[in-house]
C-alpha positions in Angstrom: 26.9 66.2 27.6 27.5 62.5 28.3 26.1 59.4 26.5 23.5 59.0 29.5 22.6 62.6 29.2 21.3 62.4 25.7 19.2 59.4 26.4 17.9 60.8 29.0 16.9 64.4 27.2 15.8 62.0 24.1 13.5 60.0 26.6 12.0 63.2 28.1 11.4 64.7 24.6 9.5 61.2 23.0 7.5 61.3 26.0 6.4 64.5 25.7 5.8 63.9 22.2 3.5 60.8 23.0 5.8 59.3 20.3 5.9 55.1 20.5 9.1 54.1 21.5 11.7 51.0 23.0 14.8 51.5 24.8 17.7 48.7 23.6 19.5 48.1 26.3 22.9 45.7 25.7 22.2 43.7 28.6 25.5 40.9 28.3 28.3 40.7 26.3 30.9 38.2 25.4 34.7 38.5 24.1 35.5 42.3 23.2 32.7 44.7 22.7 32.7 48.3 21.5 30.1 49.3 24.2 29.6 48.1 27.6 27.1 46.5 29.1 24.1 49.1 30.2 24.5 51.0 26.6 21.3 51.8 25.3 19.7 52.8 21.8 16.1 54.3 21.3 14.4 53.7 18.7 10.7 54.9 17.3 8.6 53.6 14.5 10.4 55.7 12.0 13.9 54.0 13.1 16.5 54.8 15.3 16.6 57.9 17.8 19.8 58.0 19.4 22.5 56.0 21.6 24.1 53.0 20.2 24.7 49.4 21.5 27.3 49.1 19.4 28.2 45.4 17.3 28.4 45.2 13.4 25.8 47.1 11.2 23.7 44.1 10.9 23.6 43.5 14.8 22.3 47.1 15.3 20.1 46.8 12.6 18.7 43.6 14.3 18.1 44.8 16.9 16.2 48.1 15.4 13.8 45.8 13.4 12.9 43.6 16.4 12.4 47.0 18.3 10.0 48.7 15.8 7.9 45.6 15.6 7.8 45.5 19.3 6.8 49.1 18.8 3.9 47.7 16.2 2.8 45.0 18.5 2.6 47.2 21.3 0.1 49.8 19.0 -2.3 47.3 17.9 -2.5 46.1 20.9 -3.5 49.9 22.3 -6.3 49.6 19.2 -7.8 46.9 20.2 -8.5 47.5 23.8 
């Protein structure tokens, strides 16, 4: 099953769910890269899901926090509507 595959059986399963979730998509890169541009992580509350955009540990992990607070943003705005 390809890379695309998975995301795409992860994203049908965490809807189905109702889970809270953001898709990371690598959207540029510069100088040499371990994934190309279009690679996507998920990632719910609880951390990542599946997928990679590749980078050192702490990119990745960058990413992840600003995608779970996204993730809290995005709930508490739900609650207060």
């Amino acid at each position: 099953m390809s890379q695309l595959a998975k995301i795409i059986e992860s994203l049908r399963m965490l809807e189905e769910s109702g889970a809270s979730f953001v898709c990371v998509t690598l959207a540029a890169a510069r100088g040499s890269v371990p994934q190309e541009v279009g690679a996507k992580m998920l990632v719910v509350e609880s951390g990542r899901v599946g997928g990679t955009i590749g980078g050192s540990h702490r990119v990745q992990e960058g990413r992840m926090d600003r995608a779970i607070a996204r993730i809290a943003r995005l709930g508490a705005m739900e609650a207060s509507d």
